[in-house]
C-alpha positions, 0 to 999 in steps of 0.5 A: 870395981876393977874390971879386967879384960884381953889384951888384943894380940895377946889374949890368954897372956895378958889384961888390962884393968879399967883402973889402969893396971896390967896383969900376967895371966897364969899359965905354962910356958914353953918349956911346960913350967907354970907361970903365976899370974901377978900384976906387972908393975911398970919397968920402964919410963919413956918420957913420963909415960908407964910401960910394961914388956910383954912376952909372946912367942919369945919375943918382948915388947915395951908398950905404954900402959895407956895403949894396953889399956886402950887396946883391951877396952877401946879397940885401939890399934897402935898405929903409931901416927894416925890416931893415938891415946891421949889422957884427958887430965895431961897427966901420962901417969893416970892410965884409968879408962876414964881418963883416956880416949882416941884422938888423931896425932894432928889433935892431939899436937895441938889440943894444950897449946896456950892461948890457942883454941880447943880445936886444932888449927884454930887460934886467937890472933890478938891484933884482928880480935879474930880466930883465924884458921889454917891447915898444913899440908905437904909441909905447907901452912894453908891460911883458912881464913878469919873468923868472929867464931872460934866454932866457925874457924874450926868448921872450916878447917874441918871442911878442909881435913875432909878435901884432904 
């Protein structure tokens, strides 16, 4: 069943639906005209991803539907860098709250790299048959070490994020 909710920031404009739509919510505008409420279907694409524009105080704005979902059902705050909305299945077109969920932007770069681990910082090296862990920071790549565990590699890159 298709539940709508607020929109932070734009509560009494707009909702967001669990399956991944966006509406307009009916009302008057600034001149006092009515405005119907209608579902908005996305107007632009930035690289795959479906965006709507929102109005308020006469200014617009492009925003992702992910994020809009995420905004009215996660709490999600669209910083742009720390933590973002990542689609579980890779698939930027599948905007439904199931497929959705809030990751750093680092575990998000590295989660569908092939040949590499789950966990960020973490890959397989061929040659020593080991998971080997490592970090960058300040633009330097920091080794964590070697691991016969890939959950052992991660918990010391883990351990390593904490320090940070």
């Amino acid at each position: 069943m298709e539940e709508y909710r607020d929109i932070k920031g734009y509560e009494g404009l707009y909702q967001a639906s669990n399956l991944g739509n966006v509406k307009s919510i009916s009302r008057k505008d600034r001149l006092g005209r009515k405005v119907e409420g209608r579902i908005l279907k996305p107007s632009i694409k930035n690289r795959r991803y479906d965006m709507c524009i929102l109005h308020k105080n006469g200014k617009a704005k492009g925003l992702k539907v992910s994020q809009l979902v995420a905004m009215a059902f996660l709490n999600h705050e669209p910083c742009g860098q720390d933590i973002v909305v990542d689609h579980k299945d890779n698939d930027p077109s599948n905007n439904r709250l199931e497929n959705l969920k809030l990751i750093t932007n680092r575990e998000n770069c590295s989660k569908d790299k092939k040949g590499s681990s789950q966990y960020a910082g973490v890959s397989w090296n061929k040659a020593a048959k080991k998971w080997h862990s490592k970090i960058w920071i300040n633009g330097k790549r920091i080794y964590l070490g070697s691991f016969k565990d890939e959950l052992e590699a991660h918990k010391a890159y883990r351990q390593k994020m904490q320090t940070i």
